[in-house]
C-alpha positions as CSV (number, residue, x, y, z in Angstrom):
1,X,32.1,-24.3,21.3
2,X,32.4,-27.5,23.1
3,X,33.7,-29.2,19.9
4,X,36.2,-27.0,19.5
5,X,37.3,-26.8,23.0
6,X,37.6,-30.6,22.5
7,X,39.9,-30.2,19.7
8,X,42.0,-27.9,21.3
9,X,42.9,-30.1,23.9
10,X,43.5,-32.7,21.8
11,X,46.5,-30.6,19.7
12,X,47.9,-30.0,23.3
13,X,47.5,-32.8,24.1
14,X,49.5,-34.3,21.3
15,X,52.1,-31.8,21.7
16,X,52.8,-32.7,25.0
17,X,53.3,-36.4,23.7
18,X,55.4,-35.8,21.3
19,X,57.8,-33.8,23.5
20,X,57.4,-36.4,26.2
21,X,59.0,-39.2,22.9
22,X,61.3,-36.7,21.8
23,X,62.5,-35.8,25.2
24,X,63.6,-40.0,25.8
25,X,65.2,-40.0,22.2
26,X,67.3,-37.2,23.2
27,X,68.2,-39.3,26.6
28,X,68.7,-42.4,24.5
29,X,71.4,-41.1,22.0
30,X,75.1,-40.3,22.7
31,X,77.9,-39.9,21.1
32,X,79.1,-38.0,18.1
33,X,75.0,-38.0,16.9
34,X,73.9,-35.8,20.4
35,X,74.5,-32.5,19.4
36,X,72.3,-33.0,16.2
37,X,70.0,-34.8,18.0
38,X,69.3,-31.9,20.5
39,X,69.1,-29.5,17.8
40,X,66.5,-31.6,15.7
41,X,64.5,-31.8,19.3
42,X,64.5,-27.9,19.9
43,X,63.6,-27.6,16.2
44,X,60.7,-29.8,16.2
45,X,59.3,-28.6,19.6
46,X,59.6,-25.2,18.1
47,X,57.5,-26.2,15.0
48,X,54.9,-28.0,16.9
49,X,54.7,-25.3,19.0
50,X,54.3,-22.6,16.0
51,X,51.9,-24.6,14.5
52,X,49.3,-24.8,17.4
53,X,49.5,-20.8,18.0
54,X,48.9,-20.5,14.0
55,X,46.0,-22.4,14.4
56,X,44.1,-20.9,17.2
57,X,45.0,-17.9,16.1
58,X,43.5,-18.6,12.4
59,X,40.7,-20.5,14.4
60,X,40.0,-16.6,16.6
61,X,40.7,-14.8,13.1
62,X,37.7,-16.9,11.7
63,X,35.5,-16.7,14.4
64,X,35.8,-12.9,14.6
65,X,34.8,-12.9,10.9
66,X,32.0,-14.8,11.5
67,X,30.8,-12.5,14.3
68,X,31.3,-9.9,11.8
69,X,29.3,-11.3,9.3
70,X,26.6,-12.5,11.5
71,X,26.1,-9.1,12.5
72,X,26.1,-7.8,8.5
73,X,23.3,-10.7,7.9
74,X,21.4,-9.4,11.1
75,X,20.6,-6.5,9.5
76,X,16.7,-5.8,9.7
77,X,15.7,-5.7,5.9
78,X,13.2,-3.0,4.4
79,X,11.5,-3.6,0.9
80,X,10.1,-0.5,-1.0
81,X,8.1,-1.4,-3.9
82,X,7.5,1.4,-6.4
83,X,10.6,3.5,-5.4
84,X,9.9,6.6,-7.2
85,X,9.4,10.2,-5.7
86,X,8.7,9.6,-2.6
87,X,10.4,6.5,-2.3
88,X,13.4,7.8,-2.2
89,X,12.4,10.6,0.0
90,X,12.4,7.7,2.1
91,X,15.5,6.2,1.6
92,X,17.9,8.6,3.3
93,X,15.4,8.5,6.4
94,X,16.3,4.2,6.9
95,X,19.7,5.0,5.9
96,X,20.3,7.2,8.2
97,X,18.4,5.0,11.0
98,X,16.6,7.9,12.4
99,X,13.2,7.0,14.1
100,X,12.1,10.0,15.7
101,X,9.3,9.1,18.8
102,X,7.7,12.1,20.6
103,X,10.2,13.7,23.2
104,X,13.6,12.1,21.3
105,X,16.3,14.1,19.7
106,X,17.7,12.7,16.7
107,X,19.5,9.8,17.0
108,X,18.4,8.6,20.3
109,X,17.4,5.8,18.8
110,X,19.0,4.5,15.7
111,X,19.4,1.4,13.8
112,X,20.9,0.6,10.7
113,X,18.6,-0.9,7.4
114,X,19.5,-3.4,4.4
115,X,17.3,-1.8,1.9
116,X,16.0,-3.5,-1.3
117,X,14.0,-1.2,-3.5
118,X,11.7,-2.2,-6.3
119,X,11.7,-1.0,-9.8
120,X,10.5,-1.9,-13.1
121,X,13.0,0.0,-15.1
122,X,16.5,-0.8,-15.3
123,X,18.0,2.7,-16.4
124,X,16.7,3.7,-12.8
125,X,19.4,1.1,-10.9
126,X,21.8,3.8,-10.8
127,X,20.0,6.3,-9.2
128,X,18.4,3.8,-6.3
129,X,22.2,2.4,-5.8
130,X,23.4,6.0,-5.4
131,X,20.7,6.8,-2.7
132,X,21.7,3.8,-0.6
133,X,19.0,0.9,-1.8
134,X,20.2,-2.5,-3.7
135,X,17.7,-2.3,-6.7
136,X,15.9,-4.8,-8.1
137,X,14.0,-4.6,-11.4
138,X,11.1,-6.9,-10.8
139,X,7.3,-5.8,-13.1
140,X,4.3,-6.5,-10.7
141,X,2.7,-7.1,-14.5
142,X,4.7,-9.7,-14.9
143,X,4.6,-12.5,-12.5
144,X,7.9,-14.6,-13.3
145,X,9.9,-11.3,-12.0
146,X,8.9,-11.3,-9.1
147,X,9.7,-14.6,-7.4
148,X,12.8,-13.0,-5.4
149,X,10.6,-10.1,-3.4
150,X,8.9,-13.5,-1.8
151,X,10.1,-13.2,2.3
152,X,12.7,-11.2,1.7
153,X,12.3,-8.3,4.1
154,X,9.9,-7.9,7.1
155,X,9.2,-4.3,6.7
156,X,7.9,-3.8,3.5
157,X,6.5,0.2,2.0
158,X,3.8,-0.8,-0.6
159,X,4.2,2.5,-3.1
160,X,2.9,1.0,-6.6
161,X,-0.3,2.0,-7.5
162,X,-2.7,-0.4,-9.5
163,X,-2.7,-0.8,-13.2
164,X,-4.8,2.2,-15.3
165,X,-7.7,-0.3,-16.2
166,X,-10.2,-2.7,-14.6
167,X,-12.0,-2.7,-11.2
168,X,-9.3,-4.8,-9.2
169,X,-5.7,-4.2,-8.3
170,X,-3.6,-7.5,-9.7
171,X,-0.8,-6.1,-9.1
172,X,-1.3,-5.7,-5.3
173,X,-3.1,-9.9,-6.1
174,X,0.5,-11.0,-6.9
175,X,3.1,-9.3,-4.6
176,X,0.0,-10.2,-1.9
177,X,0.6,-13.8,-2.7
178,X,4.0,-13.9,-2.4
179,X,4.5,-12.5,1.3
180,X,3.6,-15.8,3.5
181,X,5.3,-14.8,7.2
182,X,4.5,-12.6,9.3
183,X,5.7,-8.7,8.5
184,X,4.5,-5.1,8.5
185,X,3.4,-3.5,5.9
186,X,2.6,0.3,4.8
187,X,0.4,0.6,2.3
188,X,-0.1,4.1,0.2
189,X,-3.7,4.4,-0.8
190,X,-5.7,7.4,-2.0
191,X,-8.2,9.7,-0.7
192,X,-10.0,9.1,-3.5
193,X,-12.0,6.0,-1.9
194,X,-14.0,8.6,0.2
195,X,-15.6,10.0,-3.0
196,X,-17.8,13.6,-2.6
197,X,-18.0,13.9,0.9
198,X,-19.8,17.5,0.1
199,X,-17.3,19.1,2.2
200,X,-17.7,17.6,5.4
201,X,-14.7,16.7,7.9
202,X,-14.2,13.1,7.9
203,X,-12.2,11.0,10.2
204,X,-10.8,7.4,9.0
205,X,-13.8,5.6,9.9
206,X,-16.2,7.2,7.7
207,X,-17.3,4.3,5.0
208,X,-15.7,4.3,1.2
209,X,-17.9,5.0,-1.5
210,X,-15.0,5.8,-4.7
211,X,-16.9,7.4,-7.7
212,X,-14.5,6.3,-10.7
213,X,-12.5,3.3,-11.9
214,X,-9.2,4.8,-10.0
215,X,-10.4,5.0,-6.5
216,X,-12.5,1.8,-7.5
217,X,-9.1,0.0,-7.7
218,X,-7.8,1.6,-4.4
219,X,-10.7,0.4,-2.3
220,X,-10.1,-3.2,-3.7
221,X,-6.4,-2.8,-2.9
222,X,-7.4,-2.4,0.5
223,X,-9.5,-5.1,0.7
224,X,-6.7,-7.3,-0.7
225,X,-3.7,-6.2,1.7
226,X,-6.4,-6.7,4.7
227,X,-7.0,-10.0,3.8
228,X,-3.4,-10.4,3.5
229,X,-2.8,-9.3,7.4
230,X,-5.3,-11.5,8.7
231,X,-4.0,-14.4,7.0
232,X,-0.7,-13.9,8.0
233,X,-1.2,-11.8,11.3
234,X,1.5,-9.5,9.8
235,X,0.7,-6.0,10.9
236,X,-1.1,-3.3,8.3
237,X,-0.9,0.3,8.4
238,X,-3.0,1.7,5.4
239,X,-2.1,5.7,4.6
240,X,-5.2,7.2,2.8
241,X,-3.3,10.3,0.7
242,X,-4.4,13.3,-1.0
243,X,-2.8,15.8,-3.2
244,X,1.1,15.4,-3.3
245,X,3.2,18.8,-3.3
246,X,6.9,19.9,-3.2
247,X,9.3,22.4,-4.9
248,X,8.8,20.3,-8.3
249,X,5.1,19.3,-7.6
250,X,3.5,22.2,-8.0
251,X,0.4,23.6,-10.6
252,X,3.2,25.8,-12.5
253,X,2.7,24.6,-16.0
254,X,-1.2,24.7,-15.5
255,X,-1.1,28.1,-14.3
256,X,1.3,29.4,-17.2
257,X,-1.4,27.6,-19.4
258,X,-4.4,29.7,-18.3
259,X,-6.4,26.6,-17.5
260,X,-9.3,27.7,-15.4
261,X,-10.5,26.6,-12.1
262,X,-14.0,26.8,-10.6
263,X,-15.8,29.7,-9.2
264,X,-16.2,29.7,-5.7
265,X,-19.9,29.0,-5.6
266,X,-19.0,25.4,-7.3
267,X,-15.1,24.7,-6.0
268,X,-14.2,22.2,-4.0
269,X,-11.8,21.5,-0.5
270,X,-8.9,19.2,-1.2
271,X,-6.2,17.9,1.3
272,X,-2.5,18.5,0.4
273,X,0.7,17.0,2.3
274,X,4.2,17.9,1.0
275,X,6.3,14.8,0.0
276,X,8.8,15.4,2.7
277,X,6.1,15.0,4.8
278,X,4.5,12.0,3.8
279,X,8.2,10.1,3.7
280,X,8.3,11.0,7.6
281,X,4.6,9.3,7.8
282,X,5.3,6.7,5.9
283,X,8.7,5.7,8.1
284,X,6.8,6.5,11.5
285,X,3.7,4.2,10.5
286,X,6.0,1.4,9.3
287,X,7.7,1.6,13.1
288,X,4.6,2.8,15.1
289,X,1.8,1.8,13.3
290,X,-1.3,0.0,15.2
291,X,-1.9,-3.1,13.4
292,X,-4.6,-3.3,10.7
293,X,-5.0,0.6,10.9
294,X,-6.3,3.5,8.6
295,X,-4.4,6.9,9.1
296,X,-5.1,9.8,7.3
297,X,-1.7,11.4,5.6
298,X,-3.4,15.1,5.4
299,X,-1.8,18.5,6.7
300,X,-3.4,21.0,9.0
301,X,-4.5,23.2,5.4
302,X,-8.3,24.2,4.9
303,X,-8.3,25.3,1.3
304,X,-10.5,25.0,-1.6
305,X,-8.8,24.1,-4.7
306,X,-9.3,27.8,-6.2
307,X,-7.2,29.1,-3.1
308,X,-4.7,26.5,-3.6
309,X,-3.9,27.0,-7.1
310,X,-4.1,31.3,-6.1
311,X,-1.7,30.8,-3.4
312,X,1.1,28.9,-5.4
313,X,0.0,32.0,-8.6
314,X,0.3,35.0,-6.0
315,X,3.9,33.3,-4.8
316,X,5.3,32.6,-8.2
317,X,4.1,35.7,-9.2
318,X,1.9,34.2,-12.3
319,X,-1.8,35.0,-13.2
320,X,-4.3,33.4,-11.2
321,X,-6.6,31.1,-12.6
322,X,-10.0,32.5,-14.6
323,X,-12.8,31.2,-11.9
324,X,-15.8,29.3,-14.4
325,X,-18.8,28.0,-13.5
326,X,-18.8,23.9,-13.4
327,X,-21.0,23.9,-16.6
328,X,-18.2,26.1,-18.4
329,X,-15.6,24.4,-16.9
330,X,-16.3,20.6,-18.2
331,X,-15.5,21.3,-22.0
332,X,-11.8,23.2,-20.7
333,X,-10.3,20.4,-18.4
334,X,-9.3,17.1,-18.6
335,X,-11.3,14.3,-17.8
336,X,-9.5,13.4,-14.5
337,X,-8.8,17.1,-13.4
338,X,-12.3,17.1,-13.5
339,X,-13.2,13.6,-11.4
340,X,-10.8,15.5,-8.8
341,X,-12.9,19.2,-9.1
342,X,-16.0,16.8,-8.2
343,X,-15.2,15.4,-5.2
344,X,-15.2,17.3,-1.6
345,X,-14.2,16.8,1.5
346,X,-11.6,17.5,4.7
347,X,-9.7,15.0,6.2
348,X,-9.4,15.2,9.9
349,X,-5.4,14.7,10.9
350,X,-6.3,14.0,14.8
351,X,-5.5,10.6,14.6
352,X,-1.9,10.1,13.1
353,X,-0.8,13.1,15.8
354,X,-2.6,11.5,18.6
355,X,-1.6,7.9,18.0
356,X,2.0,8.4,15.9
357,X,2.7,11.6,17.8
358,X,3.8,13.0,14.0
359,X,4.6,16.7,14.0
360,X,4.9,18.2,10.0
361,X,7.5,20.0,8.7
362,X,5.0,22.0,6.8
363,X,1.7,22.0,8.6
364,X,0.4,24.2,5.9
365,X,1.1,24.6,2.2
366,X,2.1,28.2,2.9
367,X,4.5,27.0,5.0
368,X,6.2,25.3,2.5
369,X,5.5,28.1,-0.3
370,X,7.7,30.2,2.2
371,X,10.9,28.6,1.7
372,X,10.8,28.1,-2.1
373,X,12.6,30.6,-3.5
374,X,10.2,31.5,-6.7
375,X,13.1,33.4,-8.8
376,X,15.7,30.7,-8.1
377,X,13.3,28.0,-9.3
378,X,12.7,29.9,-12.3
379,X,16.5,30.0,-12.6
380,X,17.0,26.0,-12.6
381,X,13.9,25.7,-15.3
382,X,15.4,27.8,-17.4
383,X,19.0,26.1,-17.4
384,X,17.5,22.4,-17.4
385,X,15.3,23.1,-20.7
């Protein structure tokens, strides 16, 4: 600012000089040359005069763009990596820069979001750019794509789960690496780490203990991202999930299959939380998480997983499930519909109400059964096969 104040004053300066010459050349001419003189001295003064207004006028012009595109490059920057269901569940939630705290009304508090999302499929660009995100096609398999996620937001919703094989997460090693300042992070792991819990209630400090290779990788996932936060002192918000539901989530095809489920002597409790749901947590923990904190993304429902699968049957109208013992069962189910139909356990909500004051949409699944329309779902099956 001083610089250009500085300059200023010296184009007025040299304006006032010049009329100061041109006003002693008109006083030094006479004769039949005056009148052109005086015209040539008006002209000039004019010009001179024209020329200093166009140029602090360009000068505010540019400096009003600038402001402008300070303010465009201010923008706080969210990175979602794996973008897929509930990904963009998410993305019209930062788009519309709602953060919803206990005892606001929407839009109290807004703010607006550059948001990057992370695919490994090109063919899915479209789709991400139409719900408001600038893709970018990166494959945590492959290390040379993924150069440009390094510092590039700090807010960052960790989706991608690990690779189908091994006992460690690589892909959660890599992007890991990457991140060297300080951000927040979400990370979406699995109930699974728990293992059987034999039905007991469980709160988020009861100790891992996964049973297969899947969960396995989870729990080292975790470890990895921890390590992360303390060698960065970014902030970590882990979200332990169970059973995913919505409209197009549900146990239809398995039902209309006849596959079986377990008698009630030998079923199980699961967790469920509706993806609508779990995009709210997953925006709320990014803003309101406590750093280096496990949260347990489970509804209010206490079902066992025969009552689950009866209650979607009895609203679709569909045959419920034939209930088999667990010895009939294990030659009629797939081998990880069967690793899920051995593990039990209920996962206490308390803490994400008390602590992220979050408030579902659908507390239980029955809730959410209630506004599906079973005949007009039927309807849009039919049409899109």
């Amino acid at each position: 600012m001083f610089a250009q104040n500085s300059l200023t004053g010296y184009y007025l300066a040299l304006a006032c000089a010049a009329g100061a010459i041109l006003a002693a050349m008109r006083q030094s001419n006479i004769g039949a040359q005056c009148g052109s003189q005086n015209s040539f001295v008006l002209c000039t003064r004019k010009l001179m005069t024209a020329g200093l207004y166009c140029y602090l006028k360009s000068h505010c012009i540019l400096t009003m763009k600038k402001v402008q595109l300070n303010k465009k490059i201010g923008l706080p920057r969210v990175l979602i990596v794996g973008c897929g269901d509930v990904g963009l569940r998410i993305l019209p939630l930062l788009r519309a820069g709602l953060y919803q705290a206990e005892g606001q009304t929407r839009g109290e508090q807004s703010s607006r979001f550059r948001i990057f999302a992370v695919t490994s499929s090109p063919e899915r660009c479209a789709a991400l750019r139409a719900a408001g995100a600038l893709a970018l096609v990166a494959d945590l398999d492959q290390p040379a794509t993924l150069a440009r996620l390094a510092n590039l937001a700090s807010m960052i919703i960790y989706l991608a789960p690990p690779a189908s094989n091994g006992t460690t997460d690589m892909r959660s090693r890599r992007m890991a690496a990457l991140l060297k300042r300080r951000c927040h992070l979400v990370y979406v792991s699995t109930s699974g780490v728990y293992g059987n819990c034999d039905g007991e209630v469980i709160s988020e400090v009861r100790a891992t203990s996964p049973h297969n290779p899947r969960a396995v990788r989870r729990c080292d996932a975790e470890q990895v991202w921890r390590n992360w936060a303390r060698r960065t002192g970014s902030c970590l918000s882990i979200l332990r999930v169970p059973g995913i539901y919505a409209a197009q989530r549900l146990p239809l095809d398995r039902l209309r299959n006849g596959t079986p489920a377990l008698r009630v002597a030998d079923d199980v409790y699961t967790n469920h939380i509706h993806a609508d749901d779990l995009a709210r947590l997953i925006v709320r923990a990014l803003f309101q998480g406590s750093p280096n904190r496990i949260y347990h993304a489970s509804d209010d429902s206490d079902l066992r997983m025969g009552d689950y699968f009866d209650a979607v049957a009895d609203h679709f109208h569909l045959p419920r499930a034939t209930r088999l013992a667990r010895a009939e069962l294990v030659t009629q189910v797939s081998p990880m519909m069967l690793s899920f139909m051995s593990e039990s356990r209920r996962m206490s909500n308390v803490r994400i109400k008390q602590e992220l004051g979050f408030r579902f949409l659908y507390p239980q699944v029955q809730d959410a059964l209630n506004v599906i329309d079973p005949d007009q779902m039927t309807k849009n099956s039919t049409e899109t096969n």
